[in-house]
N, CA, C and O of each residue as an XYZ file, in Angstrom:
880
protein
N       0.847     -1.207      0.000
C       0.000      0.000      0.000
C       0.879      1.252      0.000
O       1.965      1.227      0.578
N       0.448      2.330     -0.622
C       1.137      3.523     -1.246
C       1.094      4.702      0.000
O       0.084      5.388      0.154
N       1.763      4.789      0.482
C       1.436      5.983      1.753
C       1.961      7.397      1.397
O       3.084      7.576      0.927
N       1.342      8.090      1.576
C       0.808      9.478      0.903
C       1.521     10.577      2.435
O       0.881     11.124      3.333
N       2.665     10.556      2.249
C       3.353     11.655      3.196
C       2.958     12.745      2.615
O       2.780     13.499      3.572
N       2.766     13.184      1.896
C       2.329     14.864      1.762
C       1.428     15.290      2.749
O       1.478     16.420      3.234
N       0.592     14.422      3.075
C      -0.558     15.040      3.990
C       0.299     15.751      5.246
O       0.257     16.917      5.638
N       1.260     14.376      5.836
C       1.774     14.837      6.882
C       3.473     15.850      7.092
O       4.264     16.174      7.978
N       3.266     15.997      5.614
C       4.270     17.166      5.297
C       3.748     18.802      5.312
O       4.512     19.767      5.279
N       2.397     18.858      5.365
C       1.461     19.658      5.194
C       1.207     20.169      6.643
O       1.422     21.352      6.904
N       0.573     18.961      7.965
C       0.577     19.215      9.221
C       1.775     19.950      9.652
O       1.639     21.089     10.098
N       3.082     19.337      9.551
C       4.542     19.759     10.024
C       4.997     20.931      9.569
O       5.894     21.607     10.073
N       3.986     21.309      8.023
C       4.456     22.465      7.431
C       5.723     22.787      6.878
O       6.111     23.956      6.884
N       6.573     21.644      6.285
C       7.649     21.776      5.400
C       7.298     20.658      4.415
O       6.414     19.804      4.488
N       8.237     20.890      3.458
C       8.312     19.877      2.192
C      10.234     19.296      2.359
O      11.245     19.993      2.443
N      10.087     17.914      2.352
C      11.530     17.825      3.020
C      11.751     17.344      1.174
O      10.859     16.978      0.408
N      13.185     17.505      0.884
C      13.535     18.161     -0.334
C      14.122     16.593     -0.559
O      14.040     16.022     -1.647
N      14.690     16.030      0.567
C      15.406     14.501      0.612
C      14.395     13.438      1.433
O      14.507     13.280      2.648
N      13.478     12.785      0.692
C      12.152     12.084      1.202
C      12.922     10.799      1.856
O      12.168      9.901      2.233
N      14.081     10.627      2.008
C      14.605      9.312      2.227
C      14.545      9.739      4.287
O      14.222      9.110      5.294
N      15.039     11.062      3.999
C      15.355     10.823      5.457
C      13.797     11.007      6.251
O      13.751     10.723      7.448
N      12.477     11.509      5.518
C      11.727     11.499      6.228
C      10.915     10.034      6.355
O      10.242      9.623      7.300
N      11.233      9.355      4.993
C      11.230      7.806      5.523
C      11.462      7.062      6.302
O      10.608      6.309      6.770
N      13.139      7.079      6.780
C      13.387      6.938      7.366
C      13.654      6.493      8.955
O      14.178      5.634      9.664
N      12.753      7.962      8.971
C      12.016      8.271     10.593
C      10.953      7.706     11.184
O      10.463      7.556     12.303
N      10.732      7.401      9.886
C       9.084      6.400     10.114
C       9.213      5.527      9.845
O       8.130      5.134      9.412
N      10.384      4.298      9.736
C      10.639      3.330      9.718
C      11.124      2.637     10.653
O      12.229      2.895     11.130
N      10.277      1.518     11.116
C      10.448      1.003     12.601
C      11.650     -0.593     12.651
O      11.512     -1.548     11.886
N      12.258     -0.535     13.254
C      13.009     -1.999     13.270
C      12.574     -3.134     12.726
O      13.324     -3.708     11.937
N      11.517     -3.592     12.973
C      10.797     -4.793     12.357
C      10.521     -4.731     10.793
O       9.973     -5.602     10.116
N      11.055     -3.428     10.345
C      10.454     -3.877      8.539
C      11.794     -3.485      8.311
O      12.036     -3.697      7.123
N      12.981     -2.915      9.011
C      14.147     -2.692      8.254
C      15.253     -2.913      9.170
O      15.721     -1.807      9.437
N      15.818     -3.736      9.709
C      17.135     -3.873     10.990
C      17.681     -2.853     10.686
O      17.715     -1.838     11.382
N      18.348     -3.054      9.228
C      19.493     -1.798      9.221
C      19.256     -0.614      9.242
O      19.884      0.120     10.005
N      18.095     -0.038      8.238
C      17.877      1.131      7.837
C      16.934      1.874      8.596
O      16.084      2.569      8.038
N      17.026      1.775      9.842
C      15.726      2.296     10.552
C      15.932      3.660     11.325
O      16.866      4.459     11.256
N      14.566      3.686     12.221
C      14.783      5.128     12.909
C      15.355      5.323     14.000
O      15.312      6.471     14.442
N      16.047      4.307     14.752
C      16.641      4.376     16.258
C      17.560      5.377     16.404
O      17.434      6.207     17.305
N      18.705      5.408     15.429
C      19.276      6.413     15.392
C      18.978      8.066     14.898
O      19.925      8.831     15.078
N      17.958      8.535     14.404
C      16.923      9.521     13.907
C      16.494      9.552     15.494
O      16.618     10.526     16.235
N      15.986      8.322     15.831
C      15.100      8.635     17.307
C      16.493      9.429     18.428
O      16.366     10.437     19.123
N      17.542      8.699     18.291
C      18.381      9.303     19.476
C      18.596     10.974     19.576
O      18.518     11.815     20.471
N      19.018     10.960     17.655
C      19.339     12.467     17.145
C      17.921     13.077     17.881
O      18.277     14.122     18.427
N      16.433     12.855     18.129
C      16.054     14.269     18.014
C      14.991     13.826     19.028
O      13.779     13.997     18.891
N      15.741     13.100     20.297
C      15.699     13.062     21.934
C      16.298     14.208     22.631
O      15.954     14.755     23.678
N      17.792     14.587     21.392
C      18.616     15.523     22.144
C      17.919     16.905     21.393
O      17.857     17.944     22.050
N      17.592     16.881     20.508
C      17.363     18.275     19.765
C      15.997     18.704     20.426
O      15.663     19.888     20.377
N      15.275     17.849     20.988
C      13.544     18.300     21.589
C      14.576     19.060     22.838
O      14.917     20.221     23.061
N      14.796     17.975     23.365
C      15.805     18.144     25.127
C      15.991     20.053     24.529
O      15.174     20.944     24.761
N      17.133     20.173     23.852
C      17.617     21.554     24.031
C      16.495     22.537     23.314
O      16.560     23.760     23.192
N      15.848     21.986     23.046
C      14.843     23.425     22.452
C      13.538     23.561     23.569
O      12.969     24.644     23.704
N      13.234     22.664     24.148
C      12.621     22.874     25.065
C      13.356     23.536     26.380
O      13.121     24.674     26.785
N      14.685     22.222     27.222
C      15.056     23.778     28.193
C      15.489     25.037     27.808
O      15.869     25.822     28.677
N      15.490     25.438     26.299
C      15.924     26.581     26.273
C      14.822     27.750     26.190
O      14.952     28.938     26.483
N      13.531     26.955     25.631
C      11.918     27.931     25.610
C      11.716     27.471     27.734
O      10.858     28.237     28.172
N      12.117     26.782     28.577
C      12.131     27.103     29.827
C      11.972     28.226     30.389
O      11.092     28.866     30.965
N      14.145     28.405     29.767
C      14.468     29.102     30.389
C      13.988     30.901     30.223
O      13.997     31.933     30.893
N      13.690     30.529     29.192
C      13.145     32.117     28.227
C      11.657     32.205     29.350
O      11.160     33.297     29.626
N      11.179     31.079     29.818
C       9.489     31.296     30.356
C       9.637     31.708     31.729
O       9.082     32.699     32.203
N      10.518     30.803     32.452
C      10.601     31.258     33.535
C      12.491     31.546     34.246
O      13.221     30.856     34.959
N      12.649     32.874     33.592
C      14.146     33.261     34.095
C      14.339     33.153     35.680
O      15.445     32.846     36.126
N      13.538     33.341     36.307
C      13.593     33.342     37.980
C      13.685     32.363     38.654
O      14.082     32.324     39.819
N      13.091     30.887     37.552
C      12.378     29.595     38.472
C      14.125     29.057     39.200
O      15.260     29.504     39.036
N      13.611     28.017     39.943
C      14.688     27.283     40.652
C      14.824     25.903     39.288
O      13.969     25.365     38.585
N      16.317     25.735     39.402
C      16.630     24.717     38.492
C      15.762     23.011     39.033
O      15.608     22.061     38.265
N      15.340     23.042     40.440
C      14.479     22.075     40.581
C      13.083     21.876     39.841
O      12.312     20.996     39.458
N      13.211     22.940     39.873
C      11.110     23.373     39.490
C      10.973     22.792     37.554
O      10.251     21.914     37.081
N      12.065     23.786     36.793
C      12.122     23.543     35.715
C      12.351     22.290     35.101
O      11.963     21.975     33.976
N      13.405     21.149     36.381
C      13.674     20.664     35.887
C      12.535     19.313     35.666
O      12.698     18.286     35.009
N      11.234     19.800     36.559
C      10.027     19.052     36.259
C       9.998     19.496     35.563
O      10.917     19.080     34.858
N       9.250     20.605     34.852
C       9.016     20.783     33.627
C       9.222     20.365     32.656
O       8.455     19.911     31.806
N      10.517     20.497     32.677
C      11.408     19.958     31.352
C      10.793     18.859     31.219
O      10.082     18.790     30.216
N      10.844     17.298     32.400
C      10.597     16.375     32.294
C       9.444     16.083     31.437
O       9.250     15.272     30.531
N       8.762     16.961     31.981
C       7.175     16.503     31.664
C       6.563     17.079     30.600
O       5.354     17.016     30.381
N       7.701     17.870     29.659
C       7.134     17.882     28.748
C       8.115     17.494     27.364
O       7.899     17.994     26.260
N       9.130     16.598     27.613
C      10.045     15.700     27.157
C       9.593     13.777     27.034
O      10.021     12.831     26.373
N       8.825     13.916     27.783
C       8.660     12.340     28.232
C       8.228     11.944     27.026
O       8.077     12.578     25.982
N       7.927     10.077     27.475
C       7.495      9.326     26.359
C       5.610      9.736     26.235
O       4.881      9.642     25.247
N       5.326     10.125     27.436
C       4.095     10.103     27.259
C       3.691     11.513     26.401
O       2.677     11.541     25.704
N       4.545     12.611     26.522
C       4.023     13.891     25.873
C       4.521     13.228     24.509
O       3.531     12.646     24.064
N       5.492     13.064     23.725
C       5.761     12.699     22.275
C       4.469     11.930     22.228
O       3.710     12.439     21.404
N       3.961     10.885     22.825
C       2.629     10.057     22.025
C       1.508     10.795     22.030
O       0.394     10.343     21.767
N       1.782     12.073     22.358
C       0.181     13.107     22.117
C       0.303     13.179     21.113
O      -0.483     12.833     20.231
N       2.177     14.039     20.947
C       2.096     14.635     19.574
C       2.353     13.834     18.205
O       2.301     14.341     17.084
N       2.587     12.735     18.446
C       2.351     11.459     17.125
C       1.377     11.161     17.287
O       1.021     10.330     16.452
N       0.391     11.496     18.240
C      -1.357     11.080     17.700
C      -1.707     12.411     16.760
O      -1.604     12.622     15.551
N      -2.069     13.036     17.642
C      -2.139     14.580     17.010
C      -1.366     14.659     15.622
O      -1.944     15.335     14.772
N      -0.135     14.073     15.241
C      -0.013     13.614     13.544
C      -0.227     12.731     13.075
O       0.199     12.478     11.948
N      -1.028     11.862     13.815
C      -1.219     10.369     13.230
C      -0.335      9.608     12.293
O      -0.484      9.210     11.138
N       0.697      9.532     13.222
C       2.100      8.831     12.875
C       1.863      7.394     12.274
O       2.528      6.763     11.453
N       0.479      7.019     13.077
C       0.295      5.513     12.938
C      -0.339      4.926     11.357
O      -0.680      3.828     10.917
N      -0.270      6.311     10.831
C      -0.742      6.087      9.347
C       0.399      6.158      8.134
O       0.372      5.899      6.931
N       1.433      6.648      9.074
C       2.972      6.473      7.986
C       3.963      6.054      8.277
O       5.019      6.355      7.720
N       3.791      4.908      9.642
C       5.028      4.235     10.201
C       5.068      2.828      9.471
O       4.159      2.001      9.402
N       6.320      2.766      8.956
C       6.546      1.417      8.323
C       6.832      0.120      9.061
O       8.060      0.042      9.100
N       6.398     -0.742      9.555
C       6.315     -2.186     10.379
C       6.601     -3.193      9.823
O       6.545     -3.096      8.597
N       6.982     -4.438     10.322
C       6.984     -5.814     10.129
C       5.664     -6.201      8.996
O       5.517     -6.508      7.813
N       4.706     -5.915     10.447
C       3.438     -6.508      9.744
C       2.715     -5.364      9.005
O       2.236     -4.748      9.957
N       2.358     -4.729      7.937
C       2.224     -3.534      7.295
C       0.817     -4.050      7.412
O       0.147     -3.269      8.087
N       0.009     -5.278      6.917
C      -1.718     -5.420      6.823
C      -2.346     -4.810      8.208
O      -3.376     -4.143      8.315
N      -1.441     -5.223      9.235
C      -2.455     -4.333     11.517
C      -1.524     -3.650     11.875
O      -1.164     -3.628     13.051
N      -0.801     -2.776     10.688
C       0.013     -1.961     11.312
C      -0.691     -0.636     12.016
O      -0.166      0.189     12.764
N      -2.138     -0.710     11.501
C      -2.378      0.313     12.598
C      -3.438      0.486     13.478
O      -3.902      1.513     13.973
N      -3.864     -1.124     13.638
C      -4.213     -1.577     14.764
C      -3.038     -1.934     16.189
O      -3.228     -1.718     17.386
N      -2.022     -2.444     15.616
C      -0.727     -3.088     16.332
C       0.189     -2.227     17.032
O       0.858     -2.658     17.971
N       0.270     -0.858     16.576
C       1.583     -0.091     16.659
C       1.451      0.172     18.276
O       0.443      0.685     18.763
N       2.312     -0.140     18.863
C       2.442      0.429     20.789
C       2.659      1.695     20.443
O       3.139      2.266     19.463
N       2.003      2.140     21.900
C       2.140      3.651     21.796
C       3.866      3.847     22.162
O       4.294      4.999     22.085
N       4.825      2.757     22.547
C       6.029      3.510     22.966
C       6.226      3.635     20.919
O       6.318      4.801     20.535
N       6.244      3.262     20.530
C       6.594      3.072     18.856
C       6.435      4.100     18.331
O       7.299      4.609     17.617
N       5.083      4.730     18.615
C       4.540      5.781     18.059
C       5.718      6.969     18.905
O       6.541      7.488     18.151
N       5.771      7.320     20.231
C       6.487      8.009     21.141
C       7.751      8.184     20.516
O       8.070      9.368     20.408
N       8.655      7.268     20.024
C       9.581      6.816     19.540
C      10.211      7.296     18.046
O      11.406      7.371     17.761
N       9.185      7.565     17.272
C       8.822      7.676     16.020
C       8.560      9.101     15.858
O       8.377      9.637     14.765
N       8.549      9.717     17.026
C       7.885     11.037     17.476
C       9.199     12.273     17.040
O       9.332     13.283     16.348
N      10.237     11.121     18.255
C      11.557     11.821     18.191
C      12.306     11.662     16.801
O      12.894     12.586     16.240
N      12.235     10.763     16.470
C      12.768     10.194     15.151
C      12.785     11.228     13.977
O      13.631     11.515     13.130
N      11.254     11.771     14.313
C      10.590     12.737     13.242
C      11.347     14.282     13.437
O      11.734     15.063     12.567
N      11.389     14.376     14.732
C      12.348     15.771     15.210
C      13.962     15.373     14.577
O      14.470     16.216     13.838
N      14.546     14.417     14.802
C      15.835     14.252     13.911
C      15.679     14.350     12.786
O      16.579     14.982     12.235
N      14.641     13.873     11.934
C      15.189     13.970     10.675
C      14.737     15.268     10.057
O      15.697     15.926      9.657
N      13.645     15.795      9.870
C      13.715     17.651     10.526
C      14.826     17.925     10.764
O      15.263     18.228      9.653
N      15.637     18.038     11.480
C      16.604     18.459     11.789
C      17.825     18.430     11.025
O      18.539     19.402     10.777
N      18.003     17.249     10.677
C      18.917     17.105      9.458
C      18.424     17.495      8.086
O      19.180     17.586      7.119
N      16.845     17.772      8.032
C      16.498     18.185      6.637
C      17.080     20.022      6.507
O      17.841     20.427      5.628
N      16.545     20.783      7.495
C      16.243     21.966      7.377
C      17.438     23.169      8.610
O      17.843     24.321      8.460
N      17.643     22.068      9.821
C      18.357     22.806     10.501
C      17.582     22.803     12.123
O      16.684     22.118     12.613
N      18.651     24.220     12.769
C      18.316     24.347     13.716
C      17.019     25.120     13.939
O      16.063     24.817     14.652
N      17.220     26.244     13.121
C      15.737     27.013     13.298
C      14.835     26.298     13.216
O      14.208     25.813     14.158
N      14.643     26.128     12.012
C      13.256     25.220     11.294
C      12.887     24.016     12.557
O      12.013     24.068     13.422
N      13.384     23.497     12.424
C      13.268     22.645     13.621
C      12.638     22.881     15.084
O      11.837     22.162     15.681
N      13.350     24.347     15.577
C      12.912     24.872     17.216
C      11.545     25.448     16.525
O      10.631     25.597     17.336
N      11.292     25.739     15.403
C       9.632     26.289     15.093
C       9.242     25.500     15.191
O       8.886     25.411     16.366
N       8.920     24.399     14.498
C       8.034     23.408     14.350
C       8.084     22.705     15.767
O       6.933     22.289     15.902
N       8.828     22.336     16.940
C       8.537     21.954     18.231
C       7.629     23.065     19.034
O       6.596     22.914     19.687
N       8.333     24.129     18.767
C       7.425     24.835     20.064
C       6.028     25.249     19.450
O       5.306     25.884     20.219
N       5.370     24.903     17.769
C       4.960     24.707     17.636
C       3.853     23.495     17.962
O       2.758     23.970     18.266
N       3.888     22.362     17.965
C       3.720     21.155     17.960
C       3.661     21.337     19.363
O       2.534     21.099     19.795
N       4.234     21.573     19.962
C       3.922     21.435     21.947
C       3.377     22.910     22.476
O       3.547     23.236     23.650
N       2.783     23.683     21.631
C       2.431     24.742     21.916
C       1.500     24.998     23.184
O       1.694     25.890     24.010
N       0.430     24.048     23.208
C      -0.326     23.549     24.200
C       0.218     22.666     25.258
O      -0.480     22.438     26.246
N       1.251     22.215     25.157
C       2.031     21.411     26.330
C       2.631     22.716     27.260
O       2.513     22.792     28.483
N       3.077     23.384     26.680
C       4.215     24.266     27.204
C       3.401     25.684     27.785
O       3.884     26.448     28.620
N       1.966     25.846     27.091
C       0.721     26.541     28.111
C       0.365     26.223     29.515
O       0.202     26.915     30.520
N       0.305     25.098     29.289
C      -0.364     23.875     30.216
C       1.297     24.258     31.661
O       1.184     24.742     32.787
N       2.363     23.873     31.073
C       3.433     24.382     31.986
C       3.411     25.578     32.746
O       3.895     25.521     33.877
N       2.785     27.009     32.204
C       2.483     27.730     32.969
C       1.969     27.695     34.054
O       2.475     28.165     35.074
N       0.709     27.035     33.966
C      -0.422     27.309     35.195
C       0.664     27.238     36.322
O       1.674     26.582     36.065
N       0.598     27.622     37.094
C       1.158     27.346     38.819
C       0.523     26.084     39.151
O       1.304     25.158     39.368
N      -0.700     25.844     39.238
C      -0.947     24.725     39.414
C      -0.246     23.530     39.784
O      -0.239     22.805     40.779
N       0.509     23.555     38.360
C       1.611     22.196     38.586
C       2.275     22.279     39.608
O       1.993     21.505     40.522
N       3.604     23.453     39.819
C       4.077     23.329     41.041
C       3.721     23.590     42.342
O       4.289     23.499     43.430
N       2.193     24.078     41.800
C       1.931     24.464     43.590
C       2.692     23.834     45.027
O       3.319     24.631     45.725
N       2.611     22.374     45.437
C       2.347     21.456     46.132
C       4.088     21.557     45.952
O       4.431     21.386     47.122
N       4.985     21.681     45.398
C       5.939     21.485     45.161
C       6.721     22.852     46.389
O       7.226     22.781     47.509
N       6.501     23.784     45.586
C       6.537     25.295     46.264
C       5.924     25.180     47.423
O       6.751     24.969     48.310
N       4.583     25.237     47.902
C       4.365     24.844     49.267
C       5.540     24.090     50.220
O       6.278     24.632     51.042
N       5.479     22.805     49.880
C       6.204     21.751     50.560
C       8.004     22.831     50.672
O       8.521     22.923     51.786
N       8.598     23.405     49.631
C       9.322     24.680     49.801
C       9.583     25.060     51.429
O      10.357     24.640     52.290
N       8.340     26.251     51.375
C       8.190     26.912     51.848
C       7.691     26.507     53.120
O       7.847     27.304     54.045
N       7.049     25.287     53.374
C       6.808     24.529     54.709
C       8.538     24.455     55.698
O       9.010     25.033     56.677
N       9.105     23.139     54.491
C      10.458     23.280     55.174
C      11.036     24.306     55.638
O      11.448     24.411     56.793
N      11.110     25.148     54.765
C      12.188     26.374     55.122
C      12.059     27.253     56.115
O      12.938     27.833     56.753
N      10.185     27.344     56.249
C       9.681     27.901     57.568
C       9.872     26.976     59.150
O      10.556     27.426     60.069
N       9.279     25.907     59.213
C       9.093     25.561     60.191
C       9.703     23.907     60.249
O       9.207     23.234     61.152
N      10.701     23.227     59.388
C      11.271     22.377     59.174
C      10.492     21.110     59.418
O      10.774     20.119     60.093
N       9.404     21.418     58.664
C       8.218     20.380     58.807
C       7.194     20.539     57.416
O       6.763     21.566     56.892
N       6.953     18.830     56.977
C       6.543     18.968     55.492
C       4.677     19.510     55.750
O       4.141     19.479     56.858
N       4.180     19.828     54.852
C       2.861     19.994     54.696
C       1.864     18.911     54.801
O       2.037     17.901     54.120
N       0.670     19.026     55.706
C      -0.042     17.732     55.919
C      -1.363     17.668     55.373
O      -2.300     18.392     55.710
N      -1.390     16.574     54.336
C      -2.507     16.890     53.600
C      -3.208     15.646     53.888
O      -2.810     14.511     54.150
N      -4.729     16.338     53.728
C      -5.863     14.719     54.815
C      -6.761     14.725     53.405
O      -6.923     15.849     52.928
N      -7.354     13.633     52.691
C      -8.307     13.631     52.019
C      -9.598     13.284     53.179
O      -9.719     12.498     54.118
N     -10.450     14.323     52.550
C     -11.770     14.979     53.537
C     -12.834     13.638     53.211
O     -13.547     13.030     54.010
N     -12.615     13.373     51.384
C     -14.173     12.881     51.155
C     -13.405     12.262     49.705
O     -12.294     12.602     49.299
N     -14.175     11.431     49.171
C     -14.098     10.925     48.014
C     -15.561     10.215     47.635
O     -16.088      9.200     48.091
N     -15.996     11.144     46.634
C     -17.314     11.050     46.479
C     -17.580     10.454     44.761
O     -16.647      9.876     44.204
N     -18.905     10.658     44.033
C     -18.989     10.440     42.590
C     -19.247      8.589     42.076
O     -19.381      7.618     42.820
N     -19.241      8.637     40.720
C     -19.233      7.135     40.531
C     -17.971      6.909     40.183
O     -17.464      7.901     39.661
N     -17.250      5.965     40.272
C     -15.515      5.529     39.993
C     -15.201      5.530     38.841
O     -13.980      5.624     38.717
N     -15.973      5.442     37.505
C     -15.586      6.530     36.559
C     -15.396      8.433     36.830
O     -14.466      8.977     36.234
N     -16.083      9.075     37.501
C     -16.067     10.156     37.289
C     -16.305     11.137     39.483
O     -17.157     11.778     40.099
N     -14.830     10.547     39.728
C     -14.664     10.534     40.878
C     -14.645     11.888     41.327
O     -14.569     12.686     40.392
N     -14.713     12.662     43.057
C     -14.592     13.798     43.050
C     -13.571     14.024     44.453
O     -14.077     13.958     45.573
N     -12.571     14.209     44.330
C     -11.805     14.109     45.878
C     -11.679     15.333     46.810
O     -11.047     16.279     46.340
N     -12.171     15.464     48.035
C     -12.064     16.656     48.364
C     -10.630     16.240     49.773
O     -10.711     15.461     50.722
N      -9.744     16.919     49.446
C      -8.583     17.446     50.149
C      -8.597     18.219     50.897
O      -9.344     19.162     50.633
N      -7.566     18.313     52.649
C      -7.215     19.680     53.085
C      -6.212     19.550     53.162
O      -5.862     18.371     53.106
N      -5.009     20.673     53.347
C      -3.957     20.790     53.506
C      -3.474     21.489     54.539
O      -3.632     22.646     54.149
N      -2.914     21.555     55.765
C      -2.367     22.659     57.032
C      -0.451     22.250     56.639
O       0.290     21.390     56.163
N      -0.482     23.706     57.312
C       1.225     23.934     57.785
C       0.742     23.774     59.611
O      -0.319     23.606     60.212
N       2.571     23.983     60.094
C       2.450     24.369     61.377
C       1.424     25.322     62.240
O       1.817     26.476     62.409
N       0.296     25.005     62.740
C      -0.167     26.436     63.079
C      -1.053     26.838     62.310
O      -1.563     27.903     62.661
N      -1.550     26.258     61.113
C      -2.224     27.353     60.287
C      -3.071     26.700     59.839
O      -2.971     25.483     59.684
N      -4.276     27.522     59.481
C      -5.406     26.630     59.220
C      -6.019     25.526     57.984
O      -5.193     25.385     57.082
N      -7.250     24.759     57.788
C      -7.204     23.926     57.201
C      -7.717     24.482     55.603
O      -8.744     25.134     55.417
N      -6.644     24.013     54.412
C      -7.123     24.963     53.361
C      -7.635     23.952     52.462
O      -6.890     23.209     51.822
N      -8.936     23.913     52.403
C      -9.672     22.516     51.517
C     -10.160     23.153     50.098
O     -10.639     24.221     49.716
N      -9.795     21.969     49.559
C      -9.928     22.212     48.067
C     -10.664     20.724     47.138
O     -10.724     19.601     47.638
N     -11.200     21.103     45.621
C     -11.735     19.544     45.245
C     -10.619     19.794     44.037
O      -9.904     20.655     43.526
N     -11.047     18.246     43.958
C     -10.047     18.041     42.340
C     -10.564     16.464     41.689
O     -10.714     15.591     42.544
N     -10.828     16.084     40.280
C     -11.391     15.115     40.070
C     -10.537     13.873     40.223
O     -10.879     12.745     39.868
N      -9.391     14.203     40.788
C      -8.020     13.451     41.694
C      -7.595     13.747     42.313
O      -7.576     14.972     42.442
N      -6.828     12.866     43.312
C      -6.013     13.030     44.990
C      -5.148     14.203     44.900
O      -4.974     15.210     45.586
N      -4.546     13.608     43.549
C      -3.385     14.766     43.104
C      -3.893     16.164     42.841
O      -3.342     17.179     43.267
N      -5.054     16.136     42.060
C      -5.765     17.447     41.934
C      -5.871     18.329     42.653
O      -5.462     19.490     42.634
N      -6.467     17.735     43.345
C      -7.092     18.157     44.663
C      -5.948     18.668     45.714
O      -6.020     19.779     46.239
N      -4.877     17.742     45.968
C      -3.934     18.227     46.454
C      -3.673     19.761     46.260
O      -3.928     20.687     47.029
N      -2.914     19.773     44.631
C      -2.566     20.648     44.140
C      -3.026     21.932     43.901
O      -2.365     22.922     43.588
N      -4.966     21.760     44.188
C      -5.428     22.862     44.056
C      -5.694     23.290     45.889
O      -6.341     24.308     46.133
N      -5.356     22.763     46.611
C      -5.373     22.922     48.082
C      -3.996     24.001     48.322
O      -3.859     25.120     48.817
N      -3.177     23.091     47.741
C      -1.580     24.033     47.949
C      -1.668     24.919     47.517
O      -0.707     25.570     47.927
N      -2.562     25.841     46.499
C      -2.522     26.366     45.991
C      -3.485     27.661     46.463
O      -2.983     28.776     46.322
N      -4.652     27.581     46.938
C      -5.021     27.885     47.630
C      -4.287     28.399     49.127
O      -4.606     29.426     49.727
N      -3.402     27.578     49.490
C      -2.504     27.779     51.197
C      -1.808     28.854     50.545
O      -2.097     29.901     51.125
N      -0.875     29.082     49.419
C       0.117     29.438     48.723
C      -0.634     31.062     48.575
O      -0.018     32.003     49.075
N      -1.498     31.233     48.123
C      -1.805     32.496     48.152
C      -2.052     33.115     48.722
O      -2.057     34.323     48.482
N      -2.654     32.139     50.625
C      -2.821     33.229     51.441
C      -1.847     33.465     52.277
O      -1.893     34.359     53.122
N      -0.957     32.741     52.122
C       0.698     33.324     52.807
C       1.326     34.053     52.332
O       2.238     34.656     52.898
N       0.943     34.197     51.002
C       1.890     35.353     50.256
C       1.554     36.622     49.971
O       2.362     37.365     49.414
């Protein structure tokens, strides 16, 4: 079967001039030992890595190298690349063993995998620029999502617990209510001394996080 990369030359918004290497990228071990994307995948593990801590550091010049360096994580991982190979539906131009359920079959680490692959060979097509566009493109909504405080609330709290009173933050879940598809957790959180700051979240973690967050503003 004839697979029609233009479409997804169109999403990415370049025309790569050498179609071998965008083949390449989308070629998984099982249909080619030699000629595959592992090495494409390594190249552009490191090229996401530096274009992301470097849109970090541009976001938050002040943060602590701890804080960012969640960030970074979490928006480097295997699980953020398999958004953005769904979101291109990678699974419609990755070359496999079995090509007839290749896109019933494909694991999402494959797809994840295939993700980075795609950032290397980009990279070797067009460069450095071209390349840091089309990521902070493509994670444009990941790297929003990094803003909120939210994330580190609970992080920063727990901070600012230690440093005050050398004692971590104590958080009690109040209630856990809803049907176990569509759960509702209500959290409180106290420091030393200070009162109980309850919050909901449709998770422990949520909920946590929007508790700390809540404590966090009225200390400051």
């Amino acid at each position: 079967m004839k697979i029609d990369y233009q479409v997804l030359e169109k999403k990415i918004k370049i025309n790569f001039k050498n179609k071998d290497l965008l083949i390449r990228a989308l070629t998984h071990k099982s249909f080619d030992k030699e000629n595959n994307n592992e090495k494409f995948e390594f190249l552009g593990d490191r090229v996401l890595g530096l274009v992301i801590a470097k849109k970090l550091l541009e976001i938050y010049p002040n943060e602590k190298e701890g804080i960012l360096d969640k960030k970074f994580a979490a928006l480097v991982n295997k699980k953020t690349c398999l958004e953005i190979a769904k979101k291109l539906e990678l699974q419609k131009y990755i070359l496999t063993g079995n090509m007839k359920i290749r896109k019933n079959m494909i694991e999402d680490k494959v797809l994840a995998d295939c993700c980075e692959a795609l950032i290397g060979s980009i990279y070797l097509e067009k460069g450095h620029i071209v390349v840091e566009k089309i990521i902070l493109d493509l994670w444009s909504n990941q790297i929003k999502k990094s803003v909120n405080t939210q994330v580190d609330a609970k992080t920063k709290l727990q901070e600012f617990s230690l440093k005050k009173f050398k004692k971590l933050p104590i958080y009690k879940i109040i209630s856990n209510t809803g049907p176990r598809h569509k759960p509702l957790f209500k959290v409180a959180v106290k420091l030393l001394d200070s009162k109980l700051y309850i919050a909901e979240g449709k998770s422990k973690k949520d909920a946590e996080q929007h508790a700390a967050l809540k404590c966090l503003k009225d200390i400051k």
